[in-house]
N, C-alpha and C positions, 0 to 999 in steps of 0.2 A: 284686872291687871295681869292675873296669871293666864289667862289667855291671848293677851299681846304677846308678853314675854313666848308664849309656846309659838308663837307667828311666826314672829321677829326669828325664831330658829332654826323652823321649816323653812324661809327663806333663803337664811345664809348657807344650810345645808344643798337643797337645791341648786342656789346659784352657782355656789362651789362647784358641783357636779358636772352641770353647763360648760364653768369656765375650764374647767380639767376636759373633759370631751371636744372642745376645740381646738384645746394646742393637742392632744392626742392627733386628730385627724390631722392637722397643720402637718402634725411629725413624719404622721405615716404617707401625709403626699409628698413631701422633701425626700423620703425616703425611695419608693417609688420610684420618683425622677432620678435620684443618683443610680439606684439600681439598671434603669432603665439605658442609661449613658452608659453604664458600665458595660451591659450585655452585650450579645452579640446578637444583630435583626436576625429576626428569621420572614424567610420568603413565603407569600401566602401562594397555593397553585390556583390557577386559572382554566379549569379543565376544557378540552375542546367537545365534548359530546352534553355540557351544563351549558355552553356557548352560543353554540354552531347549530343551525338546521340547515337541514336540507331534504330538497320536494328533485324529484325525479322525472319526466316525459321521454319518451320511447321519439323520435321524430319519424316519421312514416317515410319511406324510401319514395318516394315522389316528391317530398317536398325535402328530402333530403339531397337528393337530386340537382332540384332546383335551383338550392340554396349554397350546396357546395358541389354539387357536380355527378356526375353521371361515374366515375372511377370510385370518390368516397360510398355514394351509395348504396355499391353494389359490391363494397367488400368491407364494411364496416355497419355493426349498428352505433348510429347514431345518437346518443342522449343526452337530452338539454339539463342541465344540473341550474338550479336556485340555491346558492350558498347566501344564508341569511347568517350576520354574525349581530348575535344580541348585545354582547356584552359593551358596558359602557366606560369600558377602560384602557380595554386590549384588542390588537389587530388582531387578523389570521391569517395564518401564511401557510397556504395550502403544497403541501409536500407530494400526496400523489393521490389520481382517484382509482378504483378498482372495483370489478363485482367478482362477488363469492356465491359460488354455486355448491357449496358444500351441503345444503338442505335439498339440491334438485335430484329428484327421484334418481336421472339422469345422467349422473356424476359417476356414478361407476362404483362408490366407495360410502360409508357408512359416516356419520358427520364426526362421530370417534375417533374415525381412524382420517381424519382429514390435518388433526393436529400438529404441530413441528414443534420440535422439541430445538432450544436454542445451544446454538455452538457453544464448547466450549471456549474457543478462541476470539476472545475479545475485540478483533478486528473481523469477525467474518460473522456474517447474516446469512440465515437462507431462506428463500422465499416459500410460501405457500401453494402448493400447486394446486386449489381449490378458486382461485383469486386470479384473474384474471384484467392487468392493469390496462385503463384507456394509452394508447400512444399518446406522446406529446405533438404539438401543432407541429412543431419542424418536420417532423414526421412524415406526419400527415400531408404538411405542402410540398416537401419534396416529392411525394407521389403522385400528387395532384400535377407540377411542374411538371415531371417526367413523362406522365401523362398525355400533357397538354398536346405534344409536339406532333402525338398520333390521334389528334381526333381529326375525323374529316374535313371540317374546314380547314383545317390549319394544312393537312397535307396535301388538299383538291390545290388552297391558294399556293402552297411554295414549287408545285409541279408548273401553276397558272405562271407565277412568275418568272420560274426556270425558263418555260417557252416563249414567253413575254423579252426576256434576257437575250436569249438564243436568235431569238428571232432579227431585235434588234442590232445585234451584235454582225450580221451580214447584209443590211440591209446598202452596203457600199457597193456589194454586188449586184444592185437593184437599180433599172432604170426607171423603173414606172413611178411616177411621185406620189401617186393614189394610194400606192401599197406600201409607199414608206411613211406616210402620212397615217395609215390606219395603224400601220402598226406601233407608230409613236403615240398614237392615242390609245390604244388597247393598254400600252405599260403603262402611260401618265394618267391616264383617267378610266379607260376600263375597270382595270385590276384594284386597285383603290376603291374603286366605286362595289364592286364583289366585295370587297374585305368591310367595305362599312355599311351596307347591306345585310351582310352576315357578320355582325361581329360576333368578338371573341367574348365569351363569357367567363372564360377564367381567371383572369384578371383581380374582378369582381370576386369570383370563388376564392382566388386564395388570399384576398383581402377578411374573407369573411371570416377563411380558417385561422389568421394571424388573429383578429380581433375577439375571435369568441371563445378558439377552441384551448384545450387543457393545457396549462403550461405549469413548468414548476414550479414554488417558491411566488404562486400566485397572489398577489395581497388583498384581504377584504376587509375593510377599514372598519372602526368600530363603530357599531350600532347601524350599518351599512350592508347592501347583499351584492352579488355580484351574479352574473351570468358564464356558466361555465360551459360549455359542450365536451365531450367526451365520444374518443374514438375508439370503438372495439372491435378489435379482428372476429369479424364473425367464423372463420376454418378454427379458428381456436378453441371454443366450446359446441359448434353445429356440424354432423355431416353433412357432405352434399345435398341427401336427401330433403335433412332438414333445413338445410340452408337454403334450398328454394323456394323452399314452403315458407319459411321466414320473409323472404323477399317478397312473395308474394301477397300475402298477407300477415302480419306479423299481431294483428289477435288473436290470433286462433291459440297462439304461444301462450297468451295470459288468462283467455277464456275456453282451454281446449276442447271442453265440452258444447262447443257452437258448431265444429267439425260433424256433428252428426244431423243437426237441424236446420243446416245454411243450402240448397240446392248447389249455389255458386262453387264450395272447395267441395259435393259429394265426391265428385270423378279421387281428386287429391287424396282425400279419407279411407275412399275405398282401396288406392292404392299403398296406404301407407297401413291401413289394419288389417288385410286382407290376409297376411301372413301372420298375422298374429292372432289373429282369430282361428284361421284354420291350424298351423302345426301345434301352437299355442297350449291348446286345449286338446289337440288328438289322444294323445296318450293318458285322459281321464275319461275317454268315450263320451266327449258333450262335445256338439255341434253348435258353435255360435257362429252368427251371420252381420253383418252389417245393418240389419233391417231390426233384427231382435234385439239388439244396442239401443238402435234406436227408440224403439216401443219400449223399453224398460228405465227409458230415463228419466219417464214422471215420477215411476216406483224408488227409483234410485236417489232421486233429489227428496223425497219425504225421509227417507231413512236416515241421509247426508245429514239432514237439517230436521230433526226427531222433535217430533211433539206428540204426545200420546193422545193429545184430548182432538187433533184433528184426523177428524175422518177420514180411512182409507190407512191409516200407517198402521196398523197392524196386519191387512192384507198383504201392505207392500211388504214388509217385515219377511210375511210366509212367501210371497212371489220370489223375494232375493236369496230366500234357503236361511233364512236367521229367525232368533227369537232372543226375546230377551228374559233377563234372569236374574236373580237378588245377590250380588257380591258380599259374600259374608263376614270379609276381612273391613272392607270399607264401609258395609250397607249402605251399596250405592244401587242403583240398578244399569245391569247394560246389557250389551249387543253380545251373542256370541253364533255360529253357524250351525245349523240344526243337524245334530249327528244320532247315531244306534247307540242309546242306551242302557243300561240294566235296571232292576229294581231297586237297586241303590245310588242311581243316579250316576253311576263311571260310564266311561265312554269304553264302546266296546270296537275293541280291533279287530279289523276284514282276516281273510287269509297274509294280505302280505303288507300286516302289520301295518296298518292307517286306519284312521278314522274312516267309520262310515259316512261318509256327509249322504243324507235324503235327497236332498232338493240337489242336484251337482249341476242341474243348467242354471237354475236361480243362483246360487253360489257363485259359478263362474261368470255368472255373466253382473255380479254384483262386483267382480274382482277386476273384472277385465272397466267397467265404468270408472271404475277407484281410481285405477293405473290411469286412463287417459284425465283423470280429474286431476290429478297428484303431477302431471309433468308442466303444469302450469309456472311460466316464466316470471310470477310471483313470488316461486319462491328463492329468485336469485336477488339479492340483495347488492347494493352500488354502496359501497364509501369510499364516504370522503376524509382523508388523514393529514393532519399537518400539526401546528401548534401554535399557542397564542404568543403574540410578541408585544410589549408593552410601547415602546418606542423604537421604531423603524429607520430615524436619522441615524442612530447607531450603528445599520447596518450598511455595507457598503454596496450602492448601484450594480445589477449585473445587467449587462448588454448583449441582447439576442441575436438585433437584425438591426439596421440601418439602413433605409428609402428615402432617396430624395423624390419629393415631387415633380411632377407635370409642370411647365410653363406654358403660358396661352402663347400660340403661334409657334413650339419652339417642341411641342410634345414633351413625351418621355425623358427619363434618364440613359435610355438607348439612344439616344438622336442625337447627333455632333452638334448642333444648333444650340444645344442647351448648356452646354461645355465651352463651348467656341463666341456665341454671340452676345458679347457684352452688352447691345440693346435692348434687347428679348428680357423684357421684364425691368429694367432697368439693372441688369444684373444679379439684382436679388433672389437669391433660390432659396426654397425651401426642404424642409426633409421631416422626418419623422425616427425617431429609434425607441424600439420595442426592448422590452426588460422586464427586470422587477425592480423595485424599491428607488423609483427614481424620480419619484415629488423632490423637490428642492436641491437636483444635481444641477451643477453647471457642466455645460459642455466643453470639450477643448479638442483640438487638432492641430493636431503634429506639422501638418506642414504650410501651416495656414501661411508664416512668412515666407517661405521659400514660395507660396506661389501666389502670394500678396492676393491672399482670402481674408477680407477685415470683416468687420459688424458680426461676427460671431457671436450668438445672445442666444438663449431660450427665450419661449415665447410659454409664460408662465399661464397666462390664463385658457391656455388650449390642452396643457399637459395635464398625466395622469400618474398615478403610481407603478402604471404600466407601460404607459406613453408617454414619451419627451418629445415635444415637436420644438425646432430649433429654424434659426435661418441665417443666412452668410451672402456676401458681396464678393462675387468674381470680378476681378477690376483685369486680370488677364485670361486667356484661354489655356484653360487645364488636357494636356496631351492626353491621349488615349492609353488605356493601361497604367495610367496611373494611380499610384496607391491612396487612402486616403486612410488613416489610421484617429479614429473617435475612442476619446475615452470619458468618462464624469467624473466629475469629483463633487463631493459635500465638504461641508467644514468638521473638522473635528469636532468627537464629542467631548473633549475635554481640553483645556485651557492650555494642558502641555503636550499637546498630542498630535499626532500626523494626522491632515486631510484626509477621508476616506475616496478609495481611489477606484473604480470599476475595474472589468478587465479591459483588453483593446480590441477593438473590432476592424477590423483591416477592410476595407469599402475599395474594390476595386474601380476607377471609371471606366465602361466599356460602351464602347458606340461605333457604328460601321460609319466610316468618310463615306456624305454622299460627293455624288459627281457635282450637283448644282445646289447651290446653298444662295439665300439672302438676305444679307449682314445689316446692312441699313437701307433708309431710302429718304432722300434731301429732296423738298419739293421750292423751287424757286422764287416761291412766294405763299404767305401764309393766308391770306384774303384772297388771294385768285391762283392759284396752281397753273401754272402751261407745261412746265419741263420738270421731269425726275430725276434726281440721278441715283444710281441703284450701283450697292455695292455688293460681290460675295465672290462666289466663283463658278467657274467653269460655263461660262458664256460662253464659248469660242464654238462650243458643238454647235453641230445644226441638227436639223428644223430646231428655228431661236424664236422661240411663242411668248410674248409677255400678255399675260393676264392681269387685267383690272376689276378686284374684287368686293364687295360693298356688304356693309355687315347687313345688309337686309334688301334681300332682291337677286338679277340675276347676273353673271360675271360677265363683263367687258372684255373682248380679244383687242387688245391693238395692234393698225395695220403694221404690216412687216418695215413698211417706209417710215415709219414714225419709229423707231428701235434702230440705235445708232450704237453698233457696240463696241465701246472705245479698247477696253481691253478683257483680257480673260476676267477680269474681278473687278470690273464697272460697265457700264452702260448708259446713256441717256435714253429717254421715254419723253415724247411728243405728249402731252396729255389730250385727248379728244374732248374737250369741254364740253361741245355740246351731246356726249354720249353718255354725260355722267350725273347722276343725279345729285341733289345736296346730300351730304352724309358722309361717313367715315368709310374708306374704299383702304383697300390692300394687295402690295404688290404679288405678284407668282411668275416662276420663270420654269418655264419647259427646255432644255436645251438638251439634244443626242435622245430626246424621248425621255429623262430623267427631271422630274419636278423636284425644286426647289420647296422649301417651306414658306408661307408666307408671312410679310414683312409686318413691321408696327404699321398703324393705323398712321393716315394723313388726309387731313379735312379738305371735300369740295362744301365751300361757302354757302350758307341757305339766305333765302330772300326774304324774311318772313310777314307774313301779313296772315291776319283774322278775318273769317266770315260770320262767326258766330261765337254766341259764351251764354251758356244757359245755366242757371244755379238750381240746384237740388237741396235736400237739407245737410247734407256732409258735402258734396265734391261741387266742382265745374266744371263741367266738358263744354272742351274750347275745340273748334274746327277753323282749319285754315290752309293756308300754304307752308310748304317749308317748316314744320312744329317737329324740330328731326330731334334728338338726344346725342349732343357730341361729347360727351363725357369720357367714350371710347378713345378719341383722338384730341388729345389735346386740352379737356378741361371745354364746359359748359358755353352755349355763344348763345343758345335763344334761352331767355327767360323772362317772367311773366310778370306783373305788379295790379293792382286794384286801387282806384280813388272814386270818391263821389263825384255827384254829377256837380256837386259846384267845388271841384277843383282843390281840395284839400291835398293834404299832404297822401301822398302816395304810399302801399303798404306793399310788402312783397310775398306775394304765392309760392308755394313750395308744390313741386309735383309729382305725385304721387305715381301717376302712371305714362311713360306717352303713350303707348297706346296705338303703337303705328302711325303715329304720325298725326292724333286724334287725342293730345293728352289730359288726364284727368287731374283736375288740382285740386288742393286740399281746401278748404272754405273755414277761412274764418270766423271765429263765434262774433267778430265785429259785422261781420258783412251778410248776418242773416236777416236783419232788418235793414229799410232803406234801398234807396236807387244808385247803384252804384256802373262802373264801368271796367272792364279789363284792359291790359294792354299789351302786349307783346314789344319786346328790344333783344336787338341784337348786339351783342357786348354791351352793352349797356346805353345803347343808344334806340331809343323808343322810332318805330317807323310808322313814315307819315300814313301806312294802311292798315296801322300797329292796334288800332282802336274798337272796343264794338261796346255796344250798352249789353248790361247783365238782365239775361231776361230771366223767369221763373219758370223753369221747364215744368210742363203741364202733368 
């Protein structure tokens, strides 16, 4: 009994205890939370160097060349940056890259005395003159641009054209028609035919500088890396000397010591130690040579890279004038130069007060390997600065550059065609605008109603945080020199608060009037063509050439009889039927020796009929007549179907290739067993030579 009762007490003590340690905690998390409301958050940092990595490459002026041009690579080094940003929270928004040559032997100044001390004046910064930053792309392509206008091609063609110009321009004073006839062909098709022979590669170049190279306020998304390139004035940290030796080979920079064992740079080497070897050394009475460098840089790389237990390093040791010796403050052991001693181990001074060094050609010539080992371009360091930014809609779009694209038939945004002809594409143009922070901007322009530009939209799944690609409907022809003013907007970041706005980028259109232009072309009949009529301007010149062009094959002249030119900015066109193949053709007009651009596509009719259809285990190649691809002009007229040989329901082919005219189709998982047949139709009408059985090609 009296061990129950003692139970029964230890119980209720216990449970008590339990129940008290419950509402305690209860208390202290109520409390807690109120605390927690009450405080004020504190911000956690996001360091950018626990973040961010980044890998380095040199790009080799040949392929720097290549890649951006013959102007960047031969007054910038080039280097391609891999910014990896780890963190899984926060962006980075890259402020600027730079390399610091504050550790290069070569710097002039001690890494000490490389330090800046910061302004007192809270608005002013000053930079480090050890740091040396990449230019930005605009930069860079305006040089490139400026450039451009003096490379050879470009100035052989604008001289080519000038006299091309010239020429034609007296050709009134000309009887002879042979020699006005060449000479309308030298401007309309010679000189074009040079320019696209030789084309321009710059184009491409400064496409490449906008897309890769260093820009500010660059963004790399999180857990995402991005592609940088970086452009650095090589006159800024290299003399001429060494700036062509850099051009030339630019390893020798990071492995200098190759300089003495490469045949290829001896001639370079010798000319660039040759004075440092001889005056160098004069005035301690040691004679080094190019060759003795040489021979002593097995001994000099065992010493570099010391290991006692391998053989030969203690030789080397006594070849380079050094020995080592028990440091008694560290008891470490090291290297020191082997000098005139006493009995008590001091170093004894010459007459004019220096050490004795023993060995002074091993010595020097361990000093002078040092120095070329130590200027290695290793020890110039690239960073990359900026800061992590949690949410980016916050911040507001900035606006670089603005490119409208190319139209097919209609060129450039230099070309009046692309401005001017409402048919060219169906009107719809496209463009591109370069920035930062412009995922999820809308676009807007200023004078969209005044010049009744509608379907203005981004095109969201081609953009970038860097790229907005957009497109708009010219329903009128936009004048020359007219302005065109882009700006973005995102939505606010808060409920009560302004739209965030970019700045404005003012997009001039510039384009030279040609003489002959054309606008449309109406063909009389859609099943059988006889008569064109052609709209644009400046028919009224002579020699008046129309060309009939075919997207595959060679161009048609038609006769001067058949070309009826009703006024300056129409024309009719006899069609030579039987001169024309089936297939999509296009018009061009030559007038004063000045080519027009050419027109949309307009279909001659195919006849179509099969000779053959052989099945493989994926495709079917069908051979026939007329098997042409009108997709170009007008939407699809031959297409293919499959049914069994007893007449079932018909299935439809899709094709994969034509093929010239030999197209390849895709083979259904139904039609790899069994006897089946293909057929060919035109608009959808099957022809009576439409047929062939499916064989099984061998």
């Amino acid at each position: 009994m009296k061990n129950m009762l003692i139970s029964l007490l230890l119980i209720v003590c216990f449970g008590s205890a339990t129940l008290a340690q419950d509402a305690h905690d209860s208390q202290t998390k109520k409390l807690l939370e109120q605390a927690a409301k009450n405080g004020r958050a504190l911000k956690s940092e996001i360091t950018v160097n626990s973040s961010v990595h980044v890998q380095a490459v040199l790009i080799p002026r040949v392929d720097a060349k290549r890649v951006f041009g013959k102007e960047i690579s031969e007054n910038y080094a080039v280097i391609q940056l891999t910014v990896g940003n780890k963190s899984p929270t926060a962006a980075f928004i890259v402020h600027g890259v730079f390399i610091d040559y504050r550790d290069w032997p070569l710097s002039g100044a001690a890494p000490s005395a490389m330090m800046v001390e910061g302004s007192t004046d809270k608005y002013q910064a000053p930079s480090v003159s050890s740091q040396v930053a990449s230019e930005e792309y605009r930069v860079v392509r305006g040089q490139l641009l400026d450039a451009q206008t003096d490379t050879n091609r470009n100035r052989f063609l604008r001289w080519l054209t000038f006299a091309g110009n010239l020429a034609g321009a007296f050709t009134f004073s000309l009887s002879e028609e042979g020699i006005i006839k060449g000479i309308a062909a030298a401007t309309g098709v010679g000189i074009p035919g040079v320019a696209t022979a030789w084309p321009d590669r710059t184009v491409e170049q400064l496409n490449r500088v906008s897309d890769l190279g260093f820009r500010t306020n660059k963004l790399v998304p999180k857990e995402s890396a991005e592609v940088i390139v970086c452009f650095f004035p090589i006159d800024r940290f290299l003399t001429p000397g060494f700036r062509k030796l850099f051009l030339k080979s630019p390893a020798l920079f990071f492995a200098p010591l190759q300089m003495l064992v490469d045949p290829a740079v001896e001639s370079d080497a010798r000319a660039i130690l040759g004075d440092l070897l001889q005056e160098g050394n004069a005035a301690q009475g040691v004679t080094l040579t190019f060759d003795r460098l040489k021979n002593g840089l097995q001994c000099y790389m065992k010493v570099r890279h010391p290991d006692p237990d391998r053989l030969g390093y203690d030789v080397c040791l006594a070849e380079m004038g050094l020995e080592t010796y028990r440091d008694t403050r560290t008891n470490q052991e090291k290297v020191r130069v082997i000098v005139v001693r006493d009995g008590r181990g001091d170093v004894v001074l010459g007459t004019d007060r220096k050490p004795q060094v023993i060995n002074k050609l091993g010595f020097y010539q361990f000093l002078a390997l040092d120095f070329i080992g130590n200027v290695s371009l290793n020890r110039v360091t690239v960073t990359v600065d900026g800061v992590m930014a949690v949410d980016v809609n916050t911040i507001p779009a900035r606006v670089d550059e603005v490119v409208i694209n190319p139209v097919a038939d209609c060129g450039d945004a230099g070309n009046e065609c692309l401005w001017t002809n409402m048919t060219a594409g169906g009107g719809i143009r496209t463009g591109v605008i370069r920035g930062a922070y412009l995922k999820g901007a809308e676009v807007k322009l200023a004078e969209a109603d005044a010049l009744t530009i509608t379907d203005l939209q981004t095109i969201d799944g081609e953009s970038t945080d860097d790229e907005l690609r957009f497109s708009f409907k010219l329903n009128a022809p936009v004048r020359n020199q007219t302005k065109l003013h882009f700006t973005l907007t995102k939505p606010a970041d808060r409920a009560d608060g302004k739209p965030l706005e970019s700045n404005t980028w003012e997009h001039v259109v510039t384009y030279s009037p040609s003489a002959t232009a054309v606008s449309s072309v109406t063909a009389d009949s859609v099943s059988a063509p006889t008569k064109l009529n052609v709209k644009g301007k400046g028919f009224k010149a002579t020699p008046l050439i129309v060309s009939l062009i075919p997207q595959a094959g060679d161009a048609v002249t038609v006769e001067a009889t058949a070309v009826t030119a009703l006024t300056d900015t129409a024309l009719d066109v006899a069609v030579p039927v039987a001169e024309l193949h089936p297939g999509c053709w296009q018009v061009q007009v030559k007038a004063g020796g000045f080519a027009s651009n050419q027109s949309e596509m307009f279909a001659v009719p195919p006849d179509p009929s099969l000779d053959s259809a052989e099945r493989t285990e994926k495709f079917i190649f069908v051979k026939g007549k007329d098997l042409i691809d009108f997709g170009a002009c007008g939407g699809q007229r031959v297409s293919f179907k499959a049914m069994k040989t007893d007449n079932t329901s018909p299935i439809d082919l899709d094709v994969r290739d034509w093929n010239n005219g030999e197209p390849v189709l895709k083979l259904p998982d139904k039609m790899r067993e069994g006897e089946w047949k293909v057929q060919v139709f035109l608009k959808g009408v099957k022809d009576k030579k439409g047929e062939k059985p499916l064989t099984i090609r061998p």
